[in-house]
TIFI-217574 format. One record per residue: residue in one letter; x, y, z of N, C-alpha, C in turn. Coordinates in steps of 0.1 Angstrom, whole numbers, plus 5000, padded with zeros to 4 digits. Layout:
// residues N
AXYZXYZXYZ
...
This chain:
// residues 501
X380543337140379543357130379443247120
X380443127120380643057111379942937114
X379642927122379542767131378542687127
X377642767118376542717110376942637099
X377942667091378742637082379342497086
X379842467099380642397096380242267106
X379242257108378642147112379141967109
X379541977095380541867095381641837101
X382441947096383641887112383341897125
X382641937130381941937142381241787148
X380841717139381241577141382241477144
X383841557139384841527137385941547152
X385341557159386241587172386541467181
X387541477187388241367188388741387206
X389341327216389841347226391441437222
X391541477237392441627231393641527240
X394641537233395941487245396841597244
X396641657259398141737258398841717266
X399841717250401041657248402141797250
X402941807257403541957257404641937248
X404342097241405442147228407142077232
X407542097244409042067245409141917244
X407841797244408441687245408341607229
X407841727223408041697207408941707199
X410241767204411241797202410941927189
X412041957184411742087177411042027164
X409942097157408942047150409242077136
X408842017127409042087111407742147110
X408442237102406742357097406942337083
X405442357084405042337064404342457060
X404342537056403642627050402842617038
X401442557035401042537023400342687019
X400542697009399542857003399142856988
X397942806990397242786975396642946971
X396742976955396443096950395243076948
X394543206953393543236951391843156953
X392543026960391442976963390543046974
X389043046971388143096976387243046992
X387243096998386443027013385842907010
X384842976997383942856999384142746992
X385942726987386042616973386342506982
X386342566998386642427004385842307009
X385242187005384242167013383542157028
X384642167035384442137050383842207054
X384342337043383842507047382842527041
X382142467035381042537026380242417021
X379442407027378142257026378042267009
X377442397000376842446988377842356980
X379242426983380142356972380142246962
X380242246951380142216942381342096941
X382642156949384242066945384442006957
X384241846961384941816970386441766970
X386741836986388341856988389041776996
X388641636997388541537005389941547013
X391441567011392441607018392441737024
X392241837018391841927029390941917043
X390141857039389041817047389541697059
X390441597055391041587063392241627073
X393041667065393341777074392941857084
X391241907080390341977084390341937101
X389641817098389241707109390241657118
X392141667111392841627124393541717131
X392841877128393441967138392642097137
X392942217133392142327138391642397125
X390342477126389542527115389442627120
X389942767112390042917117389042957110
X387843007112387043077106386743217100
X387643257110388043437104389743447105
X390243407093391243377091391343537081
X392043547077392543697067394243707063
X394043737045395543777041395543897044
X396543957045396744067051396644167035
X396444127024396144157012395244087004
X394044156996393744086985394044056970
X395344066973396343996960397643966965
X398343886959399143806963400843866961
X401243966961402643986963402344026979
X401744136979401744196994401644087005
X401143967002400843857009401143807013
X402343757005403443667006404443767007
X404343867004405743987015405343957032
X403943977034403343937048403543847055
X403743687050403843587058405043537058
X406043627052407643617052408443737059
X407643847065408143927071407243967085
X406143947089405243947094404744097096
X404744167087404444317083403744347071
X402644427073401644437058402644507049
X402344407037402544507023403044637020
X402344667025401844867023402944907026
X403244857043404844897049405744867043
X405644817027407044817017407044907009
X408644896999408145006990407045006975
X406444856975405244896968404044886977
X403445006971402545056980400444996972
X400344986961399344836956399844786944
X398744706940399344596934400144496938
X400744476921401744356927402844346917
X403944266923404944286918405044166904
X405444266890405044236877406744166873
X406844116855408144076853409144146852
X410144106857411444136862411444306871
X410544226879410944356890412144366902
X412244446907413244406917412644346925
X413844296941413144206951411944316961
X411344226969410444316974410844346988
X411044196993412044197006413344267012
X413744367015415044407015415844367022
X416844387017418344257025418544267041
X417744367046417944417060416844377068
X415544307057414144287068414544127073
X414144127083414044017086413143907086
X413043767079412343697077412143607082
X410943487081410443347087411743277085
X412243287071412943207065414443217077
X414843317076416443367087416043337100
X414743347106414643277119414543127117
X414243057110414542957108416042867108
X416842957101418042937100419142967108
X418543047115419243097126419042967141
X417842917137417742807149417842637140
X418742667131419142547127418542437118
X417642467115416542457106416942447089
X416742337083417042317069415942397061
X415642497056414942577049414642567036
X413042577028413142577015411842627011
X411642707000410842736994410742706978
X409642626977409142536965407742576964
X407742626946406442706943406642776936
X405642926937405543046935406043156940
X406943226940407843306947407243456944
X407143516934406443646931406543786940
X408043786945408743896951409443946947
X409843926934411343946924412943956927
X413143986917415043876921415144006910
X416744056913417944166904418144076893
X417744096883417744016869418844076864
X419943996859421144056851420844036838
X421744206837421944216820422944136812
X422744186802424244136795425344236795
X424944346798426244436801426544486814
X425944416824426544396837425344466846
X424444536841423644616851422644546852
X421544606861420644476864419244546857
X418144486858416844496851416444616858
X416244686874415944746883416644876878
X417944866874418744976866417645086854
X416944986847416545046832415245056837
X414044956848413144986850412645096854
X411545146852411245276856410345276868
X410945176879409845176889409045046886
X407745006897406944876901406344886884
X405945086881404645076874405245076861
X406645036852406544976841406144976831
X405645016819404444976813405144816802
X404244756801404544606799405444636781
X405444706774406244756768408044716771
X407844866781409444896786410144736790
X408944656796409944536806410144426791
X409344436779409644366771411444386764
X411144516762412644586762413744546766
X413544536781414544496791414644356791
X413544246785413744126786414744086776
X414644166770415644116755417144136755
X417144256768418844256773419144176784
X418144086792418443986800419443886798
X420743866806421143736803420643616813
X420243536804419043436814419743316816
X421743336812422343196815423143276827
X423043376836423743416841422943376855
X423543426873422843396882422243506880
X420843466893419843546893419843556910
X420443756911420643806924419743826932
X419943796949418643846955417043806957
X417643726953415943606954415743516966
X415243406970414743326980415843296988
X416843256980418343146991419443266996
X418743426994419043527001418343587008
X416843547014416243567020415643477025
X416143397038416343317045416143137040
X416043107025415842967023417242917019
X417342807023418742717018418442677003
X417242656999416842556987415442666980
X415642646966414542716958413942636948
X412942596945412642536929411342556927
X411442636918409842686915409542776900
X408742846899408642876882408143076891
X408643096897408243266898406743276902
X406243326885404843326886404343276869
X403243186875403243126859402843186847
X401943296853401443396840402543466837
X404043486842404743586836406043506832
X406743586822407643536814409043546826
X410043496830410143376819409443286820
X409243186811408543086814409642966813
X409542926830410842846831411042806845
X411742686846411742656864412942706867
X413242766882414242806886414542736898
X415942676900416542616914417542696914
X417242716931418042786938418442956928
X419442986922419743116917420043086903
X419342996895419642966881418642966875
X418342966863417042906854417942756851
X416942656852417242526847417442516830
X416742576824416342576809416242646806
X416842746797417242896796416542916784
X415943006781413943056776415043096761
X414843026753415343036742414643076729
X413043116731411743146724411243246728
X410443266716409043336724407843266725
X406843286736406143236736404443266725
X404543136724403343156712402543236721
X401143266711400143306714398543196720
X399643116719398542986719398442946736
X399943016739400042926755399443066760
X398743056773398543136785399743246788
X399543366787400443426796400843556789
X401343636795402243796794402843746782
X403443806771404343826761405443796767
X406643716761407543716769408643526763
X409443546767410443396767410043296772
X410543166767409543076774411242946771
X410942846783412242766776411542656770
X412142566761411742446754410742396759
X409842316760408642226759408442276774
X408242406777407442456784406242436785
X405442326798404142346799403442376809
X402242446808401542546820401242406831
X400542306821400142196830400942136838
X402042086836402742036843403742186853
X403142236859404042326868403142306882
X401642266886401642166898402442046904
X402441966893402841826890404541826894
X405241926889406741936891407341946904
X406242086905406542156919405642066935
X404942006932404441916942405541806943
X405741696930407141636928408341666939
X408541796938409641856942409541876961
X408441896963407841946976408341796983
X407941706979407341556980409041526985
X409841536972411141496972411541566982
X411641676986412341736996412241687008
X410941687014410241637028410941457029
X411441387021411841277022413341287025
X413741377015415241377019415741427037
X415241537040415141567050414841477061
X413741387058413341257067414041177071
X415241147058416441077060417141127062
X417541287060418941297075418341357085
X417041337093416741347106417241507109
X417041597097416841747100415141787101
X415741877111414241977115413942057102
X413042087096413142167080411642227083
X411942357075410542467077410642467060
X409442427057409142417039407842527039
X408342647030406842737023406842687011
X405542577008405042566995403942636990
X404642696985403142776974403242716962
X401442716962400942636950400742766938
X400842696928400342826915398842766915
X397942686921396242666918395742766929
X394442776927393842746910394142866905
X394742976907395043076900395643066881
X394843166876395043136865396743176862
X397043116847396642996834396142896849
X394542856848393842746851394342606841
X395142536851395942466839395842326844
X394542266847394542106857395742036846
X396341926851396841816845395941726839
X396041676832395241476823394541416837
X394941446848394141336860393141406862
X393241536865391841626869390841666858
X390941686845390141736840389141656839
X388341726837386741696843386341616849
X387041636863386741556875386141586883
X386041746888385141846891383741826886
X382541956893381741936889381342146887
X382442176887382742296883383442326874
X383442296863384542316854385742286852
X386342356844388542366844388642406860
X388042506862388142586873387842486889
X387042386889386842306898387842226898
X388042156887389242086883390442116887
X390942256885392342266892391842296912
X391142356912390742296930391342176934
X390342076924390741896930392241906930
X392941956924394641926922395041976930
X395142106935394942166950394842106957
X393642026960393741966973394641796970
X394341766959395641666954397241716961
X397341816958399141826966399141836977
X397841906984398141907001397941727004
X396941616998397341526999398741447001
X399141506987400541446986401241496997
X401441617004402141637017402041537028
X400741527030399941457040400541297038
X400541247028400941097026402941117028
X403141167022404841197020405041227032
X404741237046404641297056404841177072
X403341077070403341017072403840897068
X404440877054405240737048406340757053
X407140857060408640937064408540887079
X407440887084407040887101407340977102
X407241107102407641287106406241347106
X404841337108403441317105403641367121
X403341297130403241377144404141437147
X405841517145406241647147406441757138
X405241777130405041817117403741927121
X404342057122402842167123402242197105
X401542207101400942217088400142287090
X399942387079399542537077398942497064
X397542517062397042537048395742647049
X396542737035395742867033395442937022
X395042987022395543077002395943257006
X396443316998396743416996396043556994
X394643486987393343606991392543516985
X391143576982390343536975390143486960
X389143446958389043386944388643486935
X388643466919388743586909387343496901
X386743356909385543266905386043276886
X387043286880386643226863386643146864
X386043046850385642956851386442846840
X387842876836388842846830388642836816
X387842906811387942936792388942966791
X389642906782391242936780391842996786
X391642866801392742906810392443016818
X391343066816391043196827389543206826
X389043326814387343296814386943436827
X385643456824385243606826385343596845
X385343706848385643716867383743656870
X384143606876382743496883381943446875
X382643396862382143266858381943176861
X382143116868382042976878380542986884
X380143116886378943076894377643026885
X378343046874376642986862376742846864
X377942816871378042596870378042616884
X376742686892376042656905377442706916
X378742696913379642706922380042856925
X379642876941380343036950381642996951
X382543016950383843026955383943146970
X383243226970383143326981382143296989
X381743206990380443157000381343167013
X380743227022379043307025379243447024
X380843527012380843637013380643667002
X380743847003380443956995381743966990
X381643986976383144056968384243926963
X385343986960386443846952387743946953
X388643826948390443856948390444016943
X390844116948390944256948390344386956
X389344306963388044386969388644406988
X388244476993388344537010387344437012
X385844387005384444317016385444197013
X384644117025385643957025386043907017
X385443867009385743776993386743816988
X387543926992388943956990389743946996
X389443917011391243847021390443737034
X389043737030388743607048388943467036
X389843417041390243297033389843147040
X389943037037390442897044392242947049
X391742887062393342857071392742747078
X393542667079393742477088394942497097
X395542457105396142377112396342287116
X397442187116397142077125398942037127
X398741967141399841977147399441857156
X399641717153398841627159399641627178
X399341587185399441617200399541707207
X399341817199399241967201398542047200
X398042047184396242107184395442017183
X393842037186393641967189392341917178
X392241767177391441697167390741807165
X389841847148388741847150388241997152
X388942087162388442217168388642307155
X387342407163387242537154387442657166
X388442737156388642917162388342977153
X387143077163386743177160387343337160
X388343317167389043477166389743467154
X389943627151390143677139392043657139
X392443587130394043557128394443657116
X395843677109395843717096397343647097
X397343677084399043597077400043647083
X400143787091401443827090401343777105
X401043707110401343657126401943507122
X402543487112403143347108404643357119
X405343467118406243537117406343437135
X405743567142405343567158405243417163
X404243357156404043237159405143137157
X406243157149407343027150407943067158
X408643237161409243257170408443197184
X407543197187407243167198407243027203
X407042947188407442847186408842777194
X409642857187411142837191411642877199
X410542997207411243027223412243157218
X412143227208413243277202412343477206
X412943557209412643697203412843757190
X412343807187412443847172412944007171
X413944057164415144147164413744287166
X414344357172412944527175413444547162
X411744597160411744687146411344587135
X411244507137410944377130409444267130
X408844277119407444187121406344257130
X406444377126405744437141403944427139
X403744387129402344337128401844207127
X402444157140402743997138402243987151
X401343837160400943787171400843647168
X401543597182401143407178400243397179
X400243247172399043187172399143077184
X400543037189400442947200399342917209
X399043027213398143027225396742947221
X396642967211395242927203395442807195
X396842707194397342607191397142487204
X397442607216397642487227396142547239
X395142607231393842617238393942687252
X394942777248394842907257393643027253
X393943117261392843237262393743347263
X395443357262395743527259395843577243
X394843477236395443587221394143657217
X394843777211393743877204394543967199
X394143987185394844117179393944217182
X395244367182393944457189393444487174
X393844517165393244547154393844417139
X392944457131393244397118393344487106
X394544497093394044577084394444477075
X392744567061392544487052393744587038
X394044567029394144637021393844547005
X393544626998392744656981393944636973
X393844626963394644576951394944736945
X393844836945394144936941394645006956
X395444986966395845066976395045116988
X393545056985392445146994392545057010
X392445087020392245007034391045027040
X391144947050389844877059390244867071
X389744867083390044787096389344757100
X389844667107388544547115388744527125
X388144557139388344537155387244507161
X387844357168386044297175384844267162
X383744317163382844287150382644357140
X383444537145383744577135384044647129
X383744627111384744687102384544787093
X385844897092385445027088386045027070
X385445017058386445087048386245137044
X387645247040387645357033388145377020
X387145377012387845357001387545456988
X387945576994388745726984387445756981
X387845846969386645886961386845906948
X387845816942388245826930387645736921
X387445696908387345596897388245466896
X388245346886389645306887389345166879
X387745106883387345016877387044936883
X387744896892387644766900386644806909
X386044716921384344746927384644836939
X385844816942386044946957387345016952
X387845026939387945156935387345266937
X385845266939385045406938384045356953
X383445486953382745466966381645386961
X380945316972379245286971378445356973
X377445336960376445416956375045386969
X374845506979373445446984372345566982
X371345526976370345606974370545716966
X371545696959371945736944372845866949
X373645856962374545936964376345856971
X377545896962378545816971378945836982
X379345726986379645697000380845647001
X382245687009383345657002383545587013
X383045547026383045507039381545437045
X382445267044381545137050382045127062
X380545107069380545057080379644897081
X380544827084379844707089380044617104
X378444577107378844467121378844347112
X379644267115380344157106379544047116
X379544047129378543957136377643947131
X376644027128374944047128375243997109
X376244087103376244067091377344057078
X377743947085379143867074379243907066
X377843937054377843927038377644087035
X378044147047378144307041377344367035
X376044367040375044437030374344577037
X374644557049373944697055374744787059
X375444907052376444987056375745067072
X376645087078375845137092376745297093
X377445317085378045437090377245597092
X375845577084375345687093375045677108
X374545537113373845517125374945497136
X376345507133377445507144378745597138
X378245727137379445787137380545807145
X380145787158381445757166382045637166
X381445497160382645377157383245437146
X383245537136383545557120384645627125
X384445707134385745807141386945727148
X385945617157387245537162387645477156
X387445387149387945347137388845417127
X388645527123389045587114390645667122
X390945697133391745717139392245617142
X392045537144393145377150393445377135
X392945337128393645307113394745417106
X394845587114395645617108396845617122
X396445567131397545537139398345387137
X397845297133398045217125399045187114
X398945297107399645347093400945417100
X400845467110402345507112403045417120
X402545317120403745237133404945157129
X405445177135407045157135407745057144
């Protein structure tokens, strides 16, 4: 349904050489994952755009364009619980939302992850970024933050409380290099306190303030010359430096970099601002596709560029502000001509697309192939499935069970198809999607947000969408009176769905 759209790389196709996976020797995987960037911020994907992405785009052009790509959440803890466990969200114990400051981990010491299959096949491991799964924060009287919290739902009060009994020169339990990474360096999440980079199980700079009111962000500690701006710049730095060291001891290394752009504090660097033609908000895009650059060069200056699979995606949809201090009202961006959700309906929180059909790339040079576009429907938690298959490895029963590779569709086979897809909402609500199509249900309660409550048609609610996503991508014709028996099928697969095990 996309193919209209993407007419420019469709120029871009090149002769296919297959090259078979075993004479590549074992490959490095990159996992790029930009926050909250929107379908349409990409240019390849979206003619309209306003921000060109010229490294994404190439990227675009030297391997695969997934068109119905999907986070398995439209917000970003569940998401990144997803493409580290290859199991939705929901199936954790937070059930919506997302995980806030000093919560516990989300991962449990027993699930099995990308990261431990990695390591288990010998693999140098690291995650550089945004981590936003939480780590056992120690007190100063021995007990941990999870101790005094009252649960996910907190009220930002109590965790100020508990921040003040933090000891922030002590380790910090249960985080990344215990859930399958050798290496950590990243800042958590930048809107939340502490504000501070963390390697491996330490804070580097121990948050000896509070944070003004002037900087971006939650109430909360902050360490010395803390800046929002420079936490791309560090953490790309750091991405950069890793991929080289590794180059030179001739290890195989699986890197998840998650970006904090453009998710707000919207915080471009001195190079980007107003380089865009969309605002702050365009502006940190360009930087975005600035670090997947920098992969892309750091990659090839190594010579590790052809045994190198690369993954670039985001986490859900876009929230379109338009960076007024750093944030700015939900779909501001579109008054400076720019969709971020082009060619969908809805944004970061929502069941209709604009809350989880994201940009996904691949490229894997003598493997996938120049240039091509897939059209079947993928989602994040088949990351999982797809290295193991990678690696020829089984993955432990009971484990990633909502996971399918993507191999087959790497190396221009015809056995992949998920039999089903589920969306899920920021407020907890679900969706599924099979073939063209998609059913959501979403309660009948209040709450604020746009599929919080039912849709209104003909001035009566409707707590149940039906859409053919073929005929009509942008979600506007509910069909669920005119096929009540897809609403039924549907509606039973999704609670058979919910129980699997």
């Amino acid at each position: 349904m996309m193919k209209k759209l993407l007419t420019f790389s469709l120029l871009c196709l090149f002769a296919f050489q297959n090259v078979s996976i075993s004479a590549q020797g074992k490959p490095n995987v990159i996992f790029i994952l930009a926050d909250d960037l929107g379908y349409g911020d990409v240019s390849v994907l979206n003619p309209k755009s306003k921000i060109i992405t010229p490294h994404i785009d190439k990227l675009a052009k030297s391997g695969m364009i997934f068109t119905d790509a999907h986070s398995p959440s439209s917000v970003c803890t569940p998401t990144r619980y997803g493409i580290l466990t290859g199991q939705y969200g929901w199936r954790s114990k937070q059930k919506k939302g997302v995980s806030r400051q000093y919560d516990p981990p989300l991962i449990e010491k027993e699930t099995y992850t990308v990261g431990k299959l990695f390591q288990e096949n010998h693999y140098a491991t690291a995650c550089i970024g945004k981590w936003h799964l939480g780590w056992d924060w120690p007190m100063r009287d021995g007990r941990l933050a999870r101790d005094i919290l009252s649960g996910f739902d907190a009220s930002a009060e109590e965790r100020l409380q508990v921040e003040k009994k933090i000891n922030f020169s002590s380790r910090l339990e249960n985080g990344p290099t215990t859930r399958g990474f050798d290496f950590y360096f990243g800042d958590d999440v930048p809107n939340y306190p502490p504000y501070a980079f963390i390697e491996n199980d330490r804070i580097i700079t121990i948050p000896d303030r509070y944070k003004p009111d002037s900087i971006y962000g939650h109430p909360g500690m902050m360490s010395e010359s803390w800046s929002l701006e420079n936490v791309m710049p560090a953490i790309t730095k750091k991405a950069v430096e890793y991929i080289h060291e590794r180059a030179k001891l001739k290890e195989s290394f699986f890197l998840y970099f998650a970006l904090t752009s453009p998710h707000v504090p919207i915080a471009p660097s001195a190079a980007f601002k107003g380089k865009s033609n969309a605002g702050a908000y365009g502006d940190f895009v360009l930087e975005t596709d600035w670090a997947v650059g920098q992969i892309m060069k750091t990659l090839q200056a190594a010579g590790i560029e052809n045994n190198t699979l690369v993954i670039f995606t985001s986490d859900n949809g876009s929230t379109g502000q338009d960076g007024t201090r750093m944030s700015g009202q939900m779909n501001a961006v579109l008054k400076l001509g720019h969709n971020p959700h082009e060619p969908f309906r809805g944004m970061k929180t929502d069941l209709w697309e604009g809350g989880h059909h994201v940009p996904f790339i691949a490229s894997w040079p003598g493997v996938i192939k120049e240039g091509s576009i897939e059209n079947r429907i993928i989602c994040h938690t088949d990351f999982m499935a797809t290295c193991a298959d990678l690696l020829n490895k089984i993955i432990p029963s009971g484990q990633a069970i909502d996971s399918y590779s993507w191999m087959p569709l790497f190396t221009n086979k015809n056995q992949f198809q998920r039999p089903y897809t589920i969306h899920h909402s920021s407020e907890g609500f679900f969706a599924i999607r099979k073939d063209q199509w998609k059913l959501i249900m979403t309660g009948n309660s209040g709450g604020g947000l746009i599929l919080s409550k039912p849709e209104i048609i003909d001035g009566i609610e409707v707590p149940i969408q039906l859409y053919n996503l073929a005929e009509d991508p942008a979600e506007r014709n509910n069909l669920y009176r005119k096929y009540p028996e897809k609403v039924n099928d549907l509606t039973k697969l999704l609670q058979e769905a919910k129980q699997k095990k």
